[in-house]
N, C-alpha and C positions, 0 to 999 in steps of 0.2 A: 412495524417491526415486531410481528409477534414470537418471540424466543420464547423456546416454551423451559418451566422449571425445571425439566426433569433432564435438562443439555448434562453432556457430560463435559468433562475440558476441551475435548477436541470440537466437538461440536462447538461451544461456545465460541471457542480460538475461530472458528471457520466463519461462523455469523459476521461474528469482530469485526473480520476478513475481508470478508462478502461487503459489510457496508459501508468499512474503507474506501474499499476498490470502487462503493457506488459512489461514495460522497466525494471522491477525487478521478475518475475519472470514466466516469457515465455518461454516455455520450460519444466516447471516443471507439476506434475501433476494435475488438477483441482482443488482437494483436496489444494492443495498448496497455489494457486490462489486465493480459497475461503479462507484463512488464511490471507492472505496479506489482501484482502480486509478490511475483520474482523481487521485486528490488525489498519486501516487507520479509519475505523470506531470509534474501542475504543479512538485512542491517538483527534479524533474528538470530543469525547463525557467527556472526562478528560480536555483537553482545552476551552472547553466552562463551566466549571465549574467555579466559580467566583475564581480565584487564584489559577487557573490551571494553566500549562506549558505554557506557551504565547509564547516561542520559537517553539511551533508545528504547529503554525500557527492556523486558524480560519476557520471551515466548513470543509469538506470534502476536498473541492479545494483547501485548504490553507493548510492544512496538507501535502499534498502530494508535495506543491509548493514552502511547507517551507524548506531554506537554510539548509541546509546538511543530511538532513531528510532520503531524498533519491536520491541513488545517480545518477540516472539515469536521473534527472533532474539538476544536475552538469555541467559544459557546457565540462567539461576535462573527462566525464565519456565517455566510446567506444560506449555505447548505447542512449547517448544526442541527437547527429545528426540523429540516425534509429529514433527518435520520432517522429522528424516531416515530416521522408520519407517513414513511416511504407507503405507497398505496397497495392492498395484496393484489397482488398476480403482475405486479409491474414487470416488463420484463426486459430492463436493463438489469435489475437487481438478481432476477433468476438466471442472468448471465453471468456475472458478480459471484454468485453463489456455487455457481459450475467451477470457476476456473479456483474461485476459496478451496475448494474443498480438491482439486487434484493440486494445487498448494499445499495445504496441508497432510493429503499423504504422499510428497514425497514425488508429484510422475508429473510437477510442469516444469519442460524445457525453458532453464532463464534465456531470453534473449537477449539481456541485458550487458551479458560477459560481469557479473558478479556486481553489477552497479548498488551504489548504496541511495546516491542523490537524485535529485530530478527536478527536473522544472518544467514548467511551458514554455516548449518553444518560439512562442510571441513575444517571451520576456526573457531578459538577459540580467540574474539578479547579480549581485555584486562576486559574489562567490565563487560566479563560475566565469567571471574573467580572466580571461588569459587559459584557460583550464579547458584540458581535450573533454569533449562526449565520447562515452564509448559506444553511445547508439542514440538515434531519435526514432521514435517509434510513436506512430498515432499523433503526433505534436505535442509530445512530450523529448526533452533531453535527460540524459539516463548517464551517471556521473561513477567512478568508484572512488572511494574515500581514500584509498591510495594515492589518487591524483590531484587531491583538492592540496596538499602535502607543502 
């Protein structure tokens, strides 16, 4: 992960982004990817609302940076340590990187329908029992925080 010093916020926010989206769902298919993005976006655009979830952290960067949020940003998570030795020219991450950055300005379609939560859908956590998906996308389930309610 070589981020260079001279990133501006946006660019940093995007990196962030980018190695979010690798460390939580790399591997999966685009479609996926661009859902994850979307879902870092909404819980970014719900937190900057005045008495929004302040535990989601603040911007983009801070969503994704926020404590237990995600967990691949975890220091006890298996894919903590691949973030900062993600290998260059990998190219789930230069996929990652693509979809970061029309995230961040603004031109990707949420597929999500505004979702905030998610999980794997192999697993079924306590939270989202009884609770509609608004979508499953790549084998992920895609939640709004409206619904968890």
């Amino acid at each position: 992960m070589s981020a260079s010093l001279h990133q501006g916020p946006r660019e940093a926010a995007a990196e962030t982004l980018a190695l979010t989206l690798w460390g939580e769902a790399a591997g999966r298919p685009v479609r996926a990817i661009e859902a994850m993005a979307a879902l870092v976006v909404n819980r970014a655009r719900q937190a900057a609302i005045p008495g929004g979830p302040a535990h989601w952290g603040r911007g983009v960067a801070g969503v994704c940076r926020a404590p237990f949020q995600f967990p691949c940003w975890n220091r006890n998570h298996p894919r903590h340590a691949a973030l900062r030795e993600v290998p260059p020219g990998d190219g789930a991450l230069a996929i990652c990187r693509r979809v970061a950055a029309r995230a961040i300005a603004g031109s990707l379609p949420d597929p999500t329908g505004g979702a905030t939560h998610v999980h794997d859908a192999a697993a079924l956590p306590g939270w989202a029992l009884g609770r509609p998906a608004v979508a499953e996308i790549g084998g992920l389930c895609f939640y709004r925080a409206e619904d968890l309610g």
